[in-house]
N, C-alpha and C positions, 0 to 999 in steps of 0.2 A: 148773233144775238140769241141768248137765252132767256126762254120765257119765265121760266120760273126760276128765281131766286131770293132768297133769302125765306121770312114765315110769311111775308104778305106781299107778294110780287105783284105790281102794278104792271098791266101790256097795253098802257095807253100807246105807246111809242110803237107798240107792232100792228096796232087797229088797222092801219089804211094798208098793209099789205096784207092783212088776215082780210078785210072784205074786198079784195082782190084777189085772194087763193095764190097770192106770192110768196107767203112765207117760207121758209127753208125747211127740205124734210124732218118730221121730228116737232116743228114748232107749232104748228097747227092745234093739235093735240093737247096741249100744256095752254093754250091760250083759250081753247074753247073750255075746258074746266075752270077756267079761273071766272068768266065769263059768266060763268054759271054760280058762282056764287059771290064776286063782287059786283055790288049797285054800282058803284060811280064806274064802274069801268064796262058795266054791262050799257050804261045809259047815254056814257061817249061811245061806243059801241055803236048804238041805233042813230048817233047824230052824223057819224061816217059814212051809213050806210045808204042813213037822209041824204048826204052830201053827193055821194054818189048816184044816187039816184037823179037826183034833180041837176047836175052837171049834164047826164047823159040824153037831156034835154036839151041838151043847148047847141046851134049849131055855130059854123062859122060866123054869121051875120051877125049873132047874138051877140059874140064874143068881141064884135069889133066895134059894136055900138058904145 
């Protein structure tokens, strides 16, 4: 997957392994620039990272409730 393509490249689709530090070498980079200047992808951005957070809340017992 490539982060950047076309004039306006959306990296919704790579958020959840960019706030994991999974992305593939090279991606990183092209996805934090873009971050930096688009709103809607910078603000699904902060709700993945929301997501993650509060998952990492939760344990077993939670999960089975």
């Amino acid at each position: 997957m490539r982060a950047e393509r076309g004039d306006g490249p959306h990296v919704r689709h790579l958020l959840g392994a960019y706030v994991l530090d999974a992305l593939e070498e090279g991606e990183s980079g092209p996805v934090a620039r873009h971050l930096q200047r688009c709103e809607v992808c910078a603000a699904a951005y902060l709700e993945v990272a929301h997501a993650l957070t509060l998952l990492a809340l939760l344990d077993v017992d939670d999960l089975l409730e």
